[in-house]
Structures are given as structure tokens and as C-alpha cells.
PDB file of N, CA, C, O and CB in Angstrom:
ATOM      1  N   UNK A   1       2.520   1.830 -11.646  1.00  0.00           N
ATOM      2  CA  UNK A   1       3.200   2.683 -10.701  1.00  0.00           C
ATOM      3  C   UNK A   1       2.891   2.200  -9.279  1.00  0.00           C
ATOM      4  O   UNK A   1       1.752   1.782  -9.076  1.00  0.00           O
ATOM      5  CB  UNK A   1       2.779   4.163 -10.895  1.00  0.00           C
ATOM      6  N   UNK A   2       3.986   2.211  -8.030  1.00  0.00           N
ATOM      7  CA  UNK A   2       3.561   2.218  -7.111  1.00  0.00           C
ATOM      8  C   UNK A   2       3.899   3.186  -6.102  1.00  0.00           C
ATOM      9  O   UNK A   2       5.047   3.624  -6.016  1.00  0.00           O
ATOM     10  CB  UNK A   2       3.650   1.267  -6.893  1.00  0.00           C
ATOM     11  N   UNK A   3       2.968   3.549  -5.330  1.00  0.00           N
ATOM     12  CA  UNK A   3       2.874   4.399  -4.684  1.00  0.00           C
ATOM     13  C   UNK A   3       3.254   4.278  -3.032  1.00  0.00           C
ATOM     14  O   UNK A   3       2.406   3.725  -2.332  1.00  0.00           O
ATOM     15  CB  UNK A   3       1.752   4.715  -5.028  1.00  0.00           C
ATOM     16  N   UNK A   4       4.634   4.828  -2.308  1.00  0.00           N
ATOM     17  CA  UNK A   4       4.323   4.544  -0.694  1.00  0.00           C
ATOM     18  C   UNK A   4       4.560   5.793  -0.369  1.00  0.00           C
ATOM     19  O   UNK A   4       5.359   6.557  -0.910  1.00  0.00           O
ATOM     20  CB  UNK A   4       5.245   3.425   0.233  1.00  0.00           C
ATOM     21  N   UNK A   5       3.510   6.099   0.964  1.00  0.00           N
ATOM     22  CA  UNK A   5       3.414   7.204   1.568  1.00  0.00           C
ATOM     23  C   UNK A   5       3.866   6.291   2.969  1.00  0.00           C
ATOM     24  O   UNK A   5       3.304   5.327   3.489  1.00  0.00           O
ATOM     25  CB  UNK A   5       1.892   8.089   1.393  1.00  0.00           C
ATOM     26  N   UNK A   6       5.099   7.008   3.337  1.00  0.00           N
ATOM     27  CA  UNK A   6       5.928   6.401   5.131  1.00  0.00           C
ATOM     28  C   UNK A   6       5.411   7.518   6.183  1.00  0.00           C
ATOM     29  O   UNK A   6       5.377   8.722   5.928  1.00  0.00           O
ATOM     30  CB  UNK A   6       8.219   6.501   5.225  1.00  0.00           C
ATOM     31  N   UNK A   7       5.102   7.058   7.137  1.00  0.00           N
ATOM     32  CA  UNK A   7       5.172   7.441   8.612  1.00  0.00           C
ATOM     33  C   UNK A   7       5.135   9.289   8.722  1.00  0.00           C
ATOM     34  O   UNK A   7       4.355  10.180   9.059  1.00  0.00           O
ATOM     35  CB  UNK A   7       6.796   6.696   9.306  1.00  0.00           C
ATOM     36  N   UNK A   8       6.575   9.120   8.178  1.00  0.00           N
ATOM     37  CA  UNK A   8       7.071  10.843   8.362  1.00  0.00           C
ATOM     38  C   UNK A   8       6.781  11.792   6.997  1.00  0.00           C
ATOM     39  O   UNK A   8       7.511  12.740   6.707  1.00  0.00           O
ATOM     40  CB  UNK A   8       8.982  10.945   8.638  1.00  0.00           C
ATOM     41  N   UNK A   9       5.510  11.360   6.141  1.00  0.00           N
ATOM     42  CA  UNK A   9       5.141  11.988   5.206  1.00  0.00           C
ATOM     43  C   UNK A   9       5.702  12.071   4.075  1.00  0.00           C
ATOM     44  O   UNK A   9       5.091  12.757   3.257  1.00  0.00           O
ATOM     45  CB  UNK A   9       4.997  12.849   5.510  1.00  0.00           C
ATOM     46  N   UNK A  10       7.134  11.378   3.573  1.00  0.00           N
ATOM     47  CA  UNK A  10       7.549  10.994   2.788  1.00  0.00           C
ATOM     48  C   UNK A  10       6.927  10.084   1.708  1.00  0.00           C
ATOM     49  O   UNK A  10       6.442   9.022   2.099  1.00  0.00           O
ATOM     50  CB  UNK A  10       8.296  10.720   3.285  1.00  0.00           C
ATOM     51  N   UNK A  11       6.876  10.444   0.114  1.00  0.00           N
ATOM     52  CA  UNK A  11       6.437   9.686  -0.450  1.00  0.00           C
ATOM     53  C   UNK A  11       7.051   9.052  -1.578  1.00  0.00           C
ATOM     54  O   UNK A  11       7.314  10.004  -2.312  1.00  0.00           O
ATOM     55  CB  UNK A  11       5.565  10.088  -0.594  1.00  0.00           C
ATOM     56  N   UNK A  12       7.299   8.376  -1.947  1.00  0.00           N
ATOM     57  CA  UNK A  12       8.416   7.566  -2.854  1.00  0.00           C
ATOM     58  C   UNK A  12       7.413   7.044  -3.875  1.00  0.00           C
ATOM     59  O   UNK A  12       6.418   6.415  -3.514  1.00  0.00           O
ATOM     60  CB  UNK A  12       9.387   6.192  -2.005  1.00  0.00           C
ATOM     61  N   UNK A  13       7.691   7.322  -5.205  1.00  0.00           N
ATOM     62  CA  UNK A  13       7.151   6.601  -6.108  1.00  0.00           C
ATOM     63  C   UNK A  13       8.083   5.695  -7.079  1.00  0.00           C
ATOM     64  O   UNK A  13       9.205   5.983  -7.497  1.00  0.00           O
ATOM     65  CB  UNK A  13       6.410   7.478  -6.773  1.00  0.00           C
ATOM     66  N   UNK A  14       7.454   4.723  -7.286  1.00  0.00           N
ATOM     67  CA  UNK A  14       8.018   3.659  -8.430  1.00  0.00           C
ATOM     68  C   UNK A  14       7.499   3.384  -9.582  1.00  0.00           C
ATOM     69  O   UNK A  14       6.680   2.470  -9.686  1.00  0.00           O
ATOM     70  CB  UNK A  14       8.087   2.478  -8.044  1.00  0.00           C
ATOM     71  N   UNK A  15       7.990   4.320 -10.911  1.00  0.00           N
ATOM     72  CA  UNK A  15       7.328   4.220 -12.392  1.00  0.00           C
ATOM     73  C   UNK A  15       7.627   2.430 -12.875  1.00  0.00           C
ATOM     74  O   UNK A  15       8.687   1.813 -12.778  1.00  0.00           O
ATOM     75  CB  UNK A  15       8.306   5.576 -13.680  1.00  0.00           C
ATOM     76  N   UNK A  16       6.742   2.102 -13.222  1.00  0.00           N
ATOM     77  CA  UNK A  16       6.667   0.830 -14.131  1.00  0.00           C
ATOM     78  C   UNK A  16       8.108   0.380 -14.836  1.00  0.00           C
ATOM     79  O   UNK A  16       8.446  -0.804 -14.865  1.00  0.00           O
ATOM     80  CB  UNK A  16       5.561   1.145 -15.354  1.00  0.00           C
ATOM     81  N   UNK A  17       8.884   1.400 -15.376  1.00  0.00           N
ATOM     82  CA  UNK A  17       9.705   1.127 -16.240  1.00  0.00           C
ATOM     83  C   UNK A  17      11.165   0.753 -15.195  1.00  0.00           C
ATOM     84  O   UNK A  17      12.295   0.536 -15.632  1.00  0.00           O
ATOM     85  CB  UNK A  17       9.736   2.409 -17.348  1.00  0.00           C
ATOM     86  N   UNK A  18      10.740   0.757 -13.699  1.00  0.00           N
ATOM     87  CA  UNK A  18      11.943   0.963 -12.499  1.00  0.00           C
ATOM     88  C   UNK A  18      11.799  -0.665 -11.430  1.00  0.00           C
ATOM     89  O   UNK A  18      12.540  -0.983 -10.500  1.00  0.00           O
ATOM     90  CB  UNK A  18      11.438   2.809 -11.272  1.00  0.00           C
ATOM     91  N   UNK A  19      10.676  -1.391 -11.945  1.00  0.00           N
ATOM     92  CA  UNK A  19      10.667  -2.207 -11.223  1.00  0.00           C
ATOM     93  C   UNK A  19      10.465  -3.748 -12.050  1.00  0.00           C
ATOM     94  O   UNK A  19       9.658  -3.730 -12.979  1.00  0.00           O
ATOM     95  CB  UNK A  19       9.728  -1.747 -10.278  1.00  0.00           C
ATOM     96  N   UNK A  20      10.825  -4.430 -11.894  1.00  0.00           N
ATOM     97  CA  UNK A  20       9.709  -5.824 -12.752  1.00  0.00           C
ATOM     98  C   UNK A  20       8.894  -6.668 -11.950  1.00  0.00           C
ATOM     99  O   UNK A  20       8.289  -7.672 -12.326  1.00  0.00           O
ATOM    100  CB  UNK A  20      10.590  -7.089 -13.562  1.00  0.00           C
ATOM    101  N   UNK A  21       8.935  -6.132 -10.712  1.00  0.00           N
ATOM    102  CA  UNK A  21       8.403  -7.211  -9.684  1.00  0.00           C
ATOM    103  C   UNK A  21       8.248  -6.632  -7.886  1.00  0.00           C
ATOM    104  O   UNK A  21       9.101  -5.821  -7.526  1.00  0.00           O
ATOM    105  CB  UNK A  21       9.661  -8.601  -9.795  1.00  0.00           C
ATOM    106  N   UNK A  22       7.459  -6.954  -7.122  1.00  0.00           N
ATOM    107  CA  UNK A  22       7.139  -6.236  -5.742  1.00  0.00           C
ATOM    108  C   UNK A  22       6.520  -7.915  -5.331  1.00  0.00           C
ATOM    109  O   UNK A  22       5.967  -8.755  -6.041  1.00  0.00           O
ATOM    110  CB  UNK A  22       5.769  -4.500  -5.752  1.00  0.00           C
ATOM    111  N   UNK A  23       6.924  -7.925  -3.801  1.00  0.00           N
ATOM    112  CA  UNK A  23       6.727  -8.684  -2.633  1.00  0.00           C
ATOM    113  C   UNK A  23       6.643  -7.913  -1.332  1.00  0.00           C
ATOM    114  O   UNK A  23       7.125  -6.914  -0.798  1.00  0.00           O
ATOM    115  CB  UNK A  23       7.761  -9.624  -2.548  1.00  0.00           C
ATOM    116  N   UNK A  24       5.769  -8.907  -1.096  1.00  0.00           N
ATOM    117  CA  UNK A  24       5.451  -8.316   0.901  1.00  0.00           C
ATOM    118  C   UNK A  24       5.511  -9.989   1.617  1.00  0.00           C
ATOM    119  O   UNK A  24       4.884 -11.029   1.415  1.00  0.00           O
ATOM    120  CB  UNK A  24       3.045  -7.277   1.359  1.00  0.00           C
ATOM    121  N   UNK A  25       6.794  -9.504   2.680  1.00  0.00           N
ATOM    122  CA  UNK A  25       6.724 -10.697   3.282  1.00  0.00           C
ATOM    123  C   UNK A  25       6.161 -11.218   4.569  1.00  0.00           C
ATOM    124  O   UNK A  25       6.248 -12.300   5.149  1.00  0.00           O
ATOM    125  CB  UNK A  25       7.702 -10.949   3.299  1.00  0.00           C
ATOM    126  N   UNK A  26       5.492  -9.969   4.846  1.00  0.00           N
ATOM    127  CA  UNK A  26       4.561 -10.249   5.944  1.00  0.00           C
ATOM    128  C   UNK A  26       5.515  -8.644   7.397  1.00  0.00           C
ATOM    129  O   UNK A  26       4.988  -8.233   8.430  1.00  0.00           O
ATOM    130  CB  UNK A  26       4.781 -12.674   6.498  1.00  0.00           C
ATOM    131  N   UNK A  27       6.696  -8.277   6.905  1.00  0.00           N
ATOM    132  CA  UNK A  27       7.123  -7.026   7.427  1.00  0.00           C
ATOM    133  C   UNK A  27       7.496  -6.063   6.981  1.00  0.00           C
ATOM    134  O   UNK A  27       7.424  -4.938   7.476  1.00  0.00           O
ATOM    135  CB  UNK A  27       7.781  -7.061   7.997  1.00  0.00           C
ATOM    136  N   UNK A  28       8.236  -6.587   5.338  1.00  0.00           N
ATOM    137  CA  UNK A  28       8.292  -5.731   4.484  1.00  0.00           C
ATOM    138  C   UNK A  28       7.989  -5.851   3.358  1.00  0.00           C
ATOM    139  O   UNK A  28       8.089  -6.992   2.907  1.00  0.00           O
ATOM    140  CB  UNK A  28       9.110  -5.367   4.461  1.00  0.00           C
ATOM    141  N   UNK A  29       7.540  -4.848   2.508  1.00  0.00           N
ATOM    142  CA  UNK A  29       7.562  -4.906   1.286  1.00  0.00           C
ATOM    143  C   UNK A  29       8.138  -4.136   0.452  1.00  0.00           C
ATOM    144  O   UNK A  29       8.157  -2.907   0.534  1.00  0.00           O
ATOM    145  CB  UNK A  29       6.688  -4.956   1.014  1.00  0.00           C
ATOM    146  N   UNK A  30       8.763  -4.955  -0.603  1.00  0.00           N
ATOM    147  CA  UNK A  30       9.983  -4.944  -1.731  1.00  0.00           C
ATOM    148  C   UNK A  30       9.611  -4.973  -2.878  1.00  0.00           C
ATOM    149  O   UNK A  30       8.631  -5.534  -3.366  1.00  0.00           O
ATOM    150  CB  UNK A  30      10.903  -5.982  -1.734  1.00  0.00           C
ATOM    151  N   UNK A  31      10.694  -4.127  -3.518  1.00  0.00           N
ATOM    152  CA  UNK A  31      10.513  -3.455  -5.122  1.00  0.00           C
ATOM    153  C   UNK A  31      11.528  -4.349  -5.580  1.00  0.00           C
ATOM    154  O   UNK A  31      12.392  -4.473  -4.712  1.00  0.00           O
ATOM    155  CB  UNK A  31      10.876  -1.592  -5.483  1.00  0.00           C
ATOM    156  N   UNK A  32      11.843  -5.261  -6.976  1.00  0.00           N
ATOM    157  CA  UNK A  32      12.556  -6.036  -7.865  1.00  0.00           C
ATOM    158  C   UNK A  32      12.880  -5.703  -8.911  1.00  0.00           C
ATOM    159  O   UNK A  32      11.967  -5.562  -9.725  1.00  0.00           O
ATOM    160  CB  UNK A  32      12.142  -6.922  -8.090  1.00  0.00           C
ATOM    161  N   UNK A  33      13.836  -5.518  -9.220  1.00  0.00           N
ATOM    162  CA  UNK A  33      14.445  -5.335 -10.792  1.00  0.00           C
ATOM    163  C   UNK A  33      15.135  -6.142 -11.075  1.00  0.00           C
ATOM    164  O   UNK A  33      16.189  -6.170 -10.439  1.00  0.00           O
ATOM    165  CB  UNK A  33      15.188  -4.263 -11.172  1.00  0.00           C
ATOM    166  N   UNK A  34      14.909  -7.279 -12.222  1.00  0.00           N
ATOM    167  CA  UNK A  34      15.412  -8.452 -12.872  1.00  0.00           C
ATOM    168  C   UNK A  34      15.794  -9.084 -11.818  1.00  0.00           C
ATOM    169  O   UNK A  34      16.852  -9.692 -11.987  1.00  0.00           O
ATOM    170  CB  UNK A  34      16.451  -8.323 -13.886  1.00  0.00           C
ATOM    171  N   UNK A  35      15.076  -9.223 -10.215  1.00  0.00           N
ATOM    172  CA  UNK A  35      15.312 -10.510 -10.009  1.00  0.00           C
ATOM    173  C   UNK A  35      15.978  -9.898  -8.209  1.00  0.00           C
ATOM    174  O   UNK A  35      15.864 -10.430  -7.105  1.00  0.00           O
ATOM    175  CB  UNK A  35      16.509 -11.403 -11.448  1.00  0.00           C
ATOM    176  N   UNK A  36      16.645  -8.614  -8.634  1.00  0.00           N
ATOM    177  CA  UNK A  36      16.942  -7.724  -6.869  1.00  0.00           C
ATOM    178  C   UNK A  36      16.298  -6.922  -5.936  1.00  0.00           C
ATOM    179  O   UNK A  36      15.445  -6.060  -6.145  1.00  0.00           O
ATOM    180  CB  UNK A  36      17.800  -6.829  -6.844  1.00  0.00           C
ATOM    181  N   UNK A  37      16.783  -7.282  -4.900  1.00  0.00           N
ATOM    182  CA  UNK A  37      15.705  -6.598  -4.063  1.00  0.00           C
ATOM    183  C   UNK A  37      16.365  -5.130  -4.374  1.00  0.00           C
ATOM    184  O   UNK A  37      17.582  -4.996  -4.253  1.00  0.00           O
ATOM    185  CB  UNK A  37      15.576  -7.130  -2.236  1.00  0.00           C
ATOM    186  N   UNK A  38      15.681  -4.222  -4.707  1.00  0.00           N
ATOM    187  CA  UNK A  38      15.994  -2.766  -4.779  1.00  0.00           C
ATOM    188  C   UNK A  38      15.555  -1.489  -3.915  1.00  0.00           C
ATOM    189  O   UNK A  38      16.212  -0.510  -3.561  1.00  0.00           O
ATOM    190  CB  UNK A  38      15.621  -2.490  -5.893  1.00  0.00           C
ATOM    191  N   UNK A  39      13.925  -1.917  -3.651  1.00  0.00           N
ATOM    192  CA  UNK A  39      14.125  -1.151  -2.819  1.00  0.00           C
ATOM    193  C   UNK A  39      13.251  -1.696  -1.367  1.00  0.00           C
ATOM    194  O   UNK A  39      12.366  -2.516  -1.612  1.00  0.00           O
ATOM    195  CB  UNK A  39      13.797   0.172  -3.458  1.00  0.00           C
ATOM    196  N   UNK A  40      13.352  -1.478  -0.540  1.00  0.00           N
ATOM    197  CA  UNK A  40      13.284  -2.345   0.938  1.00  0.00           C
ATOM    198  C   UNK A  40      12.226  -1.393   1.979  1.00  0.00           C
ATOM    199  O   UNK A  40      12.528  -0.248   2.317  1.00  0.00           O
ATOM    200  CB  UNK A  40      15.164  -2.482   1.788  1.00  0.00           C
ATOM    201  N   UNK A  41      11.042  -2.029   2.380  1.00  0.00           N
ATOM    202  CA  UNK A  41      10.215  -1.014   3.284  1.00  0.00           C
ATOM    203  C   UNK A  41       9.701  -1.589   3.914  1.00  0.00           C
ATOM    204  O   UNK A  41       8.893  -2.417   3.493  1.00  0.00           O
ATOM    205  CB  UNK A  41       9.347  -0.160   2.876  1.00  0.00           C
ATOM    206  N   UNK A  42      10.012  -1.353   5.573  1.00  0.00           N
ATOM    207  CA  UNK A  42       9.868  -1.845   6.814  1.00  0.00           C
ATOM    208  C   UNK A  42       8.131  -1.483   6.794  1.00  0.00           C
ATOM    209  O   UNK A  42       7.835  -0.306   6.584  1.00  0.00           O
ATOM    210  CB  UNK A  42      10.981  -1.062   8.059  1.00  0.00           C
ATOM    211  N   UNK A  43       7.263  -2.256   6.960  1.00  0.00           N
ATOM    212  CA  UNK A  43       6.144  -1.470   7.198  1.00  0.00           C
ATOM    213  C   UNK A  43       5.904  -0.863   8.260  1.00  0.00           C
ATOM    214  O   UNK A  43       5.161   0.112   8.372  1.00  0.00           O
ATOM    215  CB  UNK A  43       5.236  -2.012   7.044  1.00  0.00           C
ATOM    216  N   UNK A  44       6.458  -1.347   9.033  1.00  0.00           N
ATOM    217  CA  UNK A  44       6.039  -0.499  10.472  1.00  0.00           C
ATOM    218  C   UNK A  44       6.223   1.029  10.256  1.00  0.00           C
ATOM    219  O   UNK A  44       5.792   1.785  11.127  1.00  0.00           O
ATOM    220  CB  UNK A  44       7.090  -0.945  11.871  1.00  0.00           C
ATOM    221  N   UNK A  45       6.901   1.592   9.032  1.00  0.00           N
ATOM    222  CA  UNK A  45       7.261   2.876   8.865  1.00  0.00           C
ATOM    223  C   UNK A  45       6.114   3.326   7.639  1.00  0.00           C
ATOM    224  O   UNK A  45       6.184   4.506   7.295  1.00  0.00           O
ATOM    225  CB  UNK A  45       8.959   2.995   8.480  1.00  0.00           C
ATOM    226  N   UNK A  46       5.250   2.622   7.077  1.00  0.00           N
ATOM    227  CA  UNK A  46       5.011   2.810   5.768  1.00  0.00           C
ATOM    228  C   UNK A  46       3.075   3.156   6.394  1.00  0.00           C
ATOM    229  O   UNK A  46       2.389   2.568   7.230  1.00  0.00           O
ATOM    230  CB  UNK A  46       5.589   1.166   4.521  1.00  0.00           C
ATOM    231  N   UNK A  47       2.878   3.981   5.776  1.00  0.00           N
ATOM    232  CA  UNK A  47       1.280   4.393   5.978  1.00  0.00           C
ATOM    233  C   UNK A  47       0.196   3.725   4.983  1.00  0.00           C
ATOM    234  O   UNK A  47      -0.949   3.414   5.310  1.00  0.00           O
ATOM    235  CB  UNK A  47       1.118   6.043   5.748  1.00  0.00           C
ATOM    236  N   UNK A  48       0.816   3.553   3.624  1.00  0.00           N
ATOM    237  CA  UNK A  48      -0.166   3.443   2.588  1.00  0.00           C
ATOM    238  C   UNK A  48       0.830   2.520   1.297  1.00  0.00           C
ATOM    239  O   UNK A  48       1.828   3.120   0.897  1.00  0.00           O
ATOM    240  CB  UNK A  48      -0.789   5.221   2.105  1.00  0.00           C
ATOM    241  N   UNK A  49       0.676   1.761   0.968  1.00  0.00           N
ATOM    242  CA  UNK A  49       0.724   1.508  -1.000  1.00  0.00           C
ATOM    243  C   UNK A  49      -0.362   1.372  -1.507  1.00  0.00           C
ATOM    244  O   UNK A  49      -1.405   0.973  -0.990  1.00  0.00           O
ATOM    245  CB  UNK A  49       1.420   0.179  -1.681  1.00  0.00           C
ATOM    246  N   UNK A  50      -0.102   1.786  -2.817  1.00  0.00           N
ATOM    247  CA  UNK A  50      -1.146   1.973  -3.676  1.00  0.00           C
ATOM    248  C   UNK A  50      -0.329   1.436  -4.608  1.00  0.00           C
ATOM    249  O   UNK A  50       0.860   1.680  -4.402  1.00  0.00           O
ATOM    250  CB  UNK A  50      -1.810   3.346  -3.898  1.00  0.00           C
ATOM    251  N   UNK A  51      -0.677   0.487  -6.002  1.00  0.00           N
ATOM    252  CA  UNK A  51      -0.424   0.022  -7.047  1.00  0.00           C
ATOM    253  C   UNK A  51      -1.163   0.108  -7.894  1.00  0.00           C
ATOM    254  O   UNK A  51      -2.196  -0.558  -7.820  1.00  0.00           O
ATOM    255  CB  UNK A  51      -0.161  -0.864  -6.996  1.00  0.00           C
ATOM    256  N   UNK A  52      -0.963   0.830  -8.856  1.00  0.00           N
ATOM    257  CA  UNK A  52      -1.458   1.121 -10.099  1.00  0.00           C
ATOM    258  C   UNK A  52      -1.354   0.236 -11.074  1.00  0.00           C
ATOM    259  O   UNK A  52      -0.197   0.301 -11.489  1.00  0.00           O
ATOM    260  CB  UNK A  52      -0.989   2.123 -10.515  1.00  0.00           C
ATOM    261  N   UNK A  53      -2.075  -0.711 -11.769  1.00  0.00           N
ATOM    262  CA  UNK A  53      -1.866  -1.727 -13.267  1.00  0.00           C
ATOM    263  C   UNK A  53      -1.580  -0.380 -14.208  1.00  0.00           C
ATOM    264  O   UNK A  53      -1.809   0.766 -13.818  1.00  0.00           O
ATOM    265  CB  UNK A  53      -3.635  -2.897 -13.942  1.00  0.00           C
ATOM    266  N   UNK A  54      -0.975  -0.763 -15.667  1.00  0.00           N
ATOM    267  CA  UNK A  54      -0.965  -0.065 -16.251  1.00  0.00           C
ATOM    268  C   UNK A  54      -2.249   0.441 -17.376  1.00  0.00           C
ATOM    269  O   UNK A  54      -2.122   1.312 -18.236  1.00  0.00           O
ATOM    270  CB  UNK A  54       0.022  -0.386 -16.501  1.00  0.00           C
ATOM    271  N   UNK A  55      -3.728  -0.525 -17.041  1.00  0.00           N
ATOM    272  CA  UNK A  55      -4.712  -0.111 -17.650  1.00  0.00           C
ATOM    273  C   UNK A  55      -5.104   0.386 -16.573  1.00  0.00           C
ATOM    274  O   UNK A  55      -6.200   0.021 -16.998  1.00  0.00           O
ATOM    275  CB  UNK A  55      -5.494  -0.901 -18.388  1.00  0.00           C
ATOM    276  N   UNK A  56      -5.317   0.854 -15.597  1.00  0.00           N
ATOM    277  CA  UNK A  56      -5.950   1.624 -14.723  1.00  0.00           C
ATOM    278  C   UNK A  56      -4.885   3.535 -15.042  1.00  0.00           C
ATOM    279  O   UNK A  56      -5.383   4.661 -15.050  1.00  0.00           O
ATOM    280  CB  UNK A  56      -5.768   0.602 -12.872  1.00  0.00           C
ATOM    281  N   UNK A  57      -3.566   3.178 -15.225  1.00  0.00           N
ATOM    282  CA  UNK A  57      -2.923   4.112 -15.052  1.00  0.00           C
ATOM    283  C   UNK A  57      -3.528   5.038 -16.400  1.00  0.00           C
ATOM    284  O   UNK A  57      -3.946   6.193 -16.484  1.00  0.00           O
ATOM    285  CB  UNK A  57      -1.405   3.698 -14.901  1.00  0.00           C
ATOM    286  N   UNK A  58      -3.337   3.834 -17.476  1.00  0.00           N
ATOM    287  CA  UNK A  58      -3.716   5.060 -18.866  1.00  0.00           C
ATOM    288  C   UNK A  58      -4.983   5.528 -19.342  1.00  0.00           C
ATOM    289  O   UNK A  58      -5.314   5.915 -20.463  1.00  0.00           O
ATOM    290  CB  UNK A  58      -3.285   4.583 -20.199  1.00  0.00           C
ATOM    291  N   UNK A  59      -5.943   5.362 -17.754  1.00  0.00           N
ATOM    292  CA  UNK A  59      -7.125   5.604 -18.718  1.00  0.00           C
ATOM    293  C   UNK A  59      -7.485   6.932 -18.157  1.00  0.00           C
ATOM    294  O   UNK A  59      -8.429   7.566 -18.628  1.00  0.00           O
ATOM    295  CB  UNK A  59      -8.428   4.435 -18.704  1.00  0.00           C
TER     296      UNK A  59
END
């Protein structure tokens, strides 16, 4: 799972089964599904990610 908490207290989560892949390119960082950018986050707006593996998640 990953976790972003933005600026204005908004928090968006991304279950495992919604992404196959995440990049940060040094302004933003991006969520991938088979290969697209899906979902797009300016950091300058973003407070926190957190990424969960899925052995950390199920224990």
C-alpha cells in the first residue's frame, strides 16, 4: 500500500492490487499500472509517503 498525505490534509491511498509500479523523479512522484503513469504528485504539494511491502502490511 501506499500512502500520501498532501499539503491541504488530503490523503490518498493506493492498495497493492491498483498499482504495479511507483517512481520519483526528483519533483514528482508517480503511481504505474502496466506500464502508465496513473497517478501524478507534484511534491511540492505532498507532506508524507509511506510504502508499505506486502510482508510488513500482513503481519
Amino acid at each position: 500500500m501506499i500512502k500520501i498525505t498532501m499539503t491541504n490534509s488530503q490523503e490518498v491511498k493506493w492498495q497493492r492490487d491498483d498499482y504495479t509500479d511507483y517512481m520519483y523523479d526528483g519533483k514528482y512522484f508517480i503511481i504505474i499500472r502496466n506500464g502508465e503513469w496513473i497517478g501524478f504528485y507534484n511534491l511540492d504539494h505532498v507532506i508524507s509517503i509511506i510504502i508499505k511491502s506486502e510482508a510488513i502490511a500482513n503481519e
